[in-house]
C-alpha positions in Angstrom: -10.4 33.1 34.2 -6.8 33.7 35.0 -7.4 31.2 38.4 -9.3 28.6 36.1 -6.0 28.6 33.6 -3.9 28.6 36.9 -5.7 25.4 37.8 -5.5 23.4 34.0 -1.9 24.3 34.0 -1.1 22.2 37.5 -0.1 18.7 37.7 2.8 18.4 35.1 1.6 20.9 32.3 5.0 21.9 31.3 4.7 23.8 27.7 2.6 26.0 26.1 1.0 23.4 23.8 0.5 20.9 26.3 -1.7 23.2 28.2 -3.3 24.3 25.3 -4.5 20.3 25.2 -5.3 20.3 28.6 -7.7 23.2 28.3 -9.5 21.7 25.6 -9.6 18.2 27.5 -10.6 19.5 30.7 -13.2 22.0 29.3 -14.9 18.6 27.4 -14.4 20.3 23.7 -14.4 17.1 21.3 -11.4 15.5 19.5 -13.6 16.5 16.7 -13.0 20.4 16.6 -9.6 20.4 16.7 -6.4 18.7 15.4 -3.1 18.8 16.5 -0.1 19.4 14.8 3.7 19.0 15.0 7.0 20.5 12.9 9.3 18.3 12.0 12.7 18.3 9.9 12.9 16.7 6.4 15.6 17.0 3.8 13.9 20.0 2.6 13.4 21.5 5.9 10.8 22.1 8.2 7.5 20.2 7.5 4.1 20.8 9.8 1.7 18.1 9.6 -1.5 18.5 11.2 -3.6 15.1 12.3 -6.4 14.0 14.3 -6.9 10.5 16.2 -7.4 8.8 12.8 -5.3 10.4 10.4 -3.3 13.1 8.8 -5.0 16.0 7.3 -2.5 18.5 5.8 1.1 18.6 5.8 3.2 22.1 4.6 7.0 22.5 3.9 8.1 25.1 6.0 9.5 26.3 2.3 6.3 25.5 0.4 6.1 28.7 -2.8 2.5 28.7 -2.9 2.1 30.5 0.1 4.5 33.5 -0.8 8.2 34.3 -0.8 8.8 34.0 2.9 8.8 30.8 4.7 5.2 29.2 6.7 5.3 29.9 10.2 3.3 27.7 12.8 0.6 30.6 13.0 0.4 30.5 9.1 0.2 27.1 9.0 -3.1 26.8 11.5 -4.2 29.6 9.5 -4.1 27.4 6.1 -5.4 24.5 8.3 -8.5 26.1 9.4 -8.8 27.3 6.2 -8.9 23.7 4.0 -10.0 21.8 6.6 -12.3 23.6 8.8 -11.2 23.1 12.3 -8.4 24.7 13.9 -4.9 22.8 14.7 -2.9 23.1 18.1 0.8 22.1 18.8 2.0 19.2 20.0 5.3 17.1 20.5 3.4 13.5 19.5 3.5 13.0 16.2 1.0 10.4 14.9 2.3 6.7 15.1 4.5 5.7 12.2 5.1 9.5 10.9 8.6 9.5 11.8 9.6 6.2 10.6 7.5 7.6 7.4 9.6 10.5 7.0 13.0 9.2 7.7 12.4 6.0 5.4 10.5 7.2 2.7 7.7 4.7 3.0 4.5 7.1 3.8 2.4 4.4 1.6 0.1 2.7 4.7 0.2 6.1 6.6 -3.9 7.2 7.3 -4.2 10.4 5.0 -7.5 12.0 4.8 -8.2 12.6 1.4 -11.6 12.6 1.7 -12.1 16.5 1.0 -11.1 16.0 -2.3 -13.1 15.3 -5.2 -12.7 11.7 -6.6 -10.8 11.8 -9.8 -8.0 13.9 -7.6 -7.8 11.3 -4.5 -7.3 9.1 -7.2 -4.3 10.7 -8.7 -2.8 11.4 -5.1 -3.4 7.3 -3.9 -1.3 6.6 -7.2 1.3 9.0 -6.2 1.1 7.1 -3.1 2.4 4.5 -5.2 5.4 5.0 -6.8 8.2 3.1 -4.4 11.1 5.7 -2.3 13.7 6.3 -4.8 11.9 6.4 -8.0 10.2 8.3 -10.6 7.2 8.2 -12.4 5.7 10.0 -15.3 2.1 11.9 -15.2 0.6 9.5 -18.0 1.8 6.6 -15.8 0.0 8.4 -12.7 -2.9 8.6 -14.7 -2.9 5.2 -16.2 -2.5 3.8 -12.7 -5.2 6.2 -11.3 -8.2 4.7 -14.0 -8.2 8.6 -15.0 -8.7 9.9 -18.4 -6.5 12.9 -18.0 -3.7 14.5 -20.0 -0.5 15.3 -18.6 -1.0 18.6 -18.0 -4.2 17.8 -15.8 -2.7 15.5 -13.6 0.5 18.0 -13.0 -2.1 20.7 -11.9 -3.7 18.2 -9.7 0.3 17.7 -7.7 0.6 21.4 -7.7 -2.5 21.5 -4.8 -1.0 18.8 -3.3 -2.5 19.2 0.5 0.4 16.8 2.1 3.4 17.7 0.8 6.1 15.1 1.1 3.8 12.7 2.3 2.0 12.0 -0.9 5.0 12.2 -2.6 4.9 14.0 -5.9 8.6 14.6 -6.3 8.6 11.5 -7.8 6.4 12.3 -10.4 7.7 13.9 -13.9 6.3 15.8 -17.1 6.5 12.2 -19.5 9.8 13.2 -21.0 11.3 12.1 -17.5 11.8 15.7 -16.3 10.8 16.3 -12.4 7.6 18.4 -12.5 8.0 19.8 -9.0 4.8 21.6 -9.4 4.0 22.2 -5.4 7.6 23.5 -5.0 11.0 24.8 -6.4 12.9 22.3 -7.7 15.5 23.0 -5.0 13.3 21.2 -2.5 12.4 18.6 -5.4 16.0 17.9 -5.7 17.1 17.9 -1.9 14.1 15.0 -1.3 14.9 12.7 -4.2 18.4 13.2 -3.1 17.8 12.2 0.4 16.2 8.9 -1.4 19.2 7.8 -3.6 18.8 9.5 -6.7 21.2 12.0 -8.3 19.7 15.2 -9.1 22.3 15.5 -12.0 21.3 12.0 -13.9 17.9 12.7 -13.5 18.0 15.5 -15.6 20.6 13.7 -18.0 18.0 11.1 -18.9 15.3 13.7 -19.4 17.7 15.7 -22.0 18.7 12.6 -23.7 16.3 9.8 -25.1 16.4 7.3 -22.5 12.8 7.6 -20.5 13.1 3.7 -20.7 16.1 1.2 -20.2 15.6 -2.1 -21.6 18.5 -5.0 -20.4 19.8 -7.2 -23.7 20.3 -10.1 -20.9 16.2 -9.7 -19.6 14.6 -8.4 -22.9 12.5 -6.2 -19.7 12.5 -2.3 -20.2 11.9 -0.5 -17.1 11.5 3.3 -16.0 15.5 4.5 -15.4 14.9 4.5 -11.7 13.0 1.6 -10.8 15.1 -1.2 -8.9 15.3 -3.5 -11.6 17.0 -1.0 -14.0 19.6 -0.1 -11.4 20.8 -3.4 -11.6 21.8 -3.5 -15.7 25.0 -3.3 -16.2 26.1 0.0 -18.7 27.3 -2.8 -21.1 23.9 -4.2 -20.9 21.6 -1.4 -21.5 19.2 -0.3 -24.5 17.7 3.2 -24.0 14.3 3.7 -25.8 12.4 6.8 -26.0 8.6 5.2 -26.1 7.1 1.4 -24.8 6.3 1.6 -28.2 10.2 1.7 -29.8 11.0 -1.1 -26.9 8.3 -3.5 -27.9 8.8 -3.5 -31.6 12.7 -4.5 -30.7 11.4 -7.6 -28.8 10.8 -6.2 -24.7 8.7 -6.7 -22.5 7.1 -4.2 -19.8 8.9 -4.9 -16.4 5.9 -6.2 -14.1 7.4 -4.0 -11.0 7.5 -0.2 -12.2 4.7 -1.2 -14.8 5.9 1.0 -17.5 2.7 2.3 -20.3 2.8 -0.8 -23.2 1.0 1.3 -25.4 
């Protein structure tokens, strides 16, 4: 066995993981029983996504509190691989084309995730996570809505908090529908350091979830828009009207911006 190893190992096999491939390739077991899998940095830290030739099938933050108080290792991370997905994962230094961009940018919208493990009403509520544009927040009911769902608040929050691709479907920028990050996969440390990293300032997030401003309507527009969406970056303090509900902003005369598609109930 040891000469057989010897022999895989030859002709440029330089790390452990790329042998590890090599074995696999040269002893003909199919793409289809294993993926691979790479660590990379985020503003949060370390994050292992795992992949295959099609797409990605689970990513963990190195930090991620579901799995216990001390922090994922690589061999805990194929351990929770095998375990969701069936099929064990082995290291590499490729990352699937486009991950990096995905990661640095914030744009993981067109990425391939495999979903497809998950029952429907849940992919549903993870492809409108998918959604929400870098640098902005969402609320559950607005999730919902956008996912055709029937589902409280409450529902869709315990749906984020099994998130199975952490940072990729992004549910830091989802919040409970007084405008409050929900952070339910992790602490809102690693909440916070990710929106950070995508422009928004942990401290006036939480000032428009304490006050009543979960809308901002512009006197110069007559549009009301979610506090971080593009369009409500651009009105001038002089020029805003906070409201609390779609409801309060239509009976004043505004209209529901047609980019961050705020509820017009």
């Amino acid at each position: 066995m040891e000469s057989r190893l010897a022999e895989l190992g030859q002709g440029g096999a330089t790390t452990a993981e790329h042998f590890a491939l090599r074995v696999l390739r040269r002893t003909g077991i199919p793409h289809t029983r294993y993926d691979t899998y790479v660590r990379l940095e985020t503003a949060a830290g370390g994050l292992y996504v795992a992949f295959n030739s099609h797409a990605i099938t689970m990513s963990v933050l190195e930090s991620d509190s579901r799995q216990g108080q001390r922090p994922v290792t690589a061999e805990r991370f194929e351990e929770l691989h095998r375990r969701r997905v069936g099929r064990s994962a082995i290291p590499t230094e490729k990352p699937l084309a486009g991950l990096r961009p995905a990661l640095r940018t914030g744009r993981s919208r067109h990425l391939p995730i495999d979903l497809s493990t998950l029952p429907a009403a849940e992919r549903a509520v993870l492809e409108a996570v998918r959604a929400i544009p870098p640098g902005q927040l969402r609320p559950a009911s607005w999730i919902a809505r956008e996912a055709a769902q029937q589902m409280r608040a409450e529902a869709v929050i315990g749906v984020l908090a099994h998130n199975p691709v952490t940072v990729l479907v992004p549910c830091h920028r989802a919040t409970d529908d007084n405008g409050a990050p929900c952070d339910a996969a992790y602490p809102h440390e690693t909440g916070d350091a990710l929106r950070h990293a995508e422009g928004m300032d942990p401290a006036a997030v939480r000032q428009w979830a304490q006050g009543d401003a979960t809308l901002l309507g512009s006197t110069t527009t007559r549009i009301y828009c979610h506090p971080t969406c593009a369009h409500a970056r651009r009105i001038t303090p002089a020029r805003r009207v906070p409201f609390r509900t779609p409801g309060d902003a239509r009976r004043a005369g505004y209209r529901a911006c047609k980019s961050c598609r705020p509820a017009a109930a």
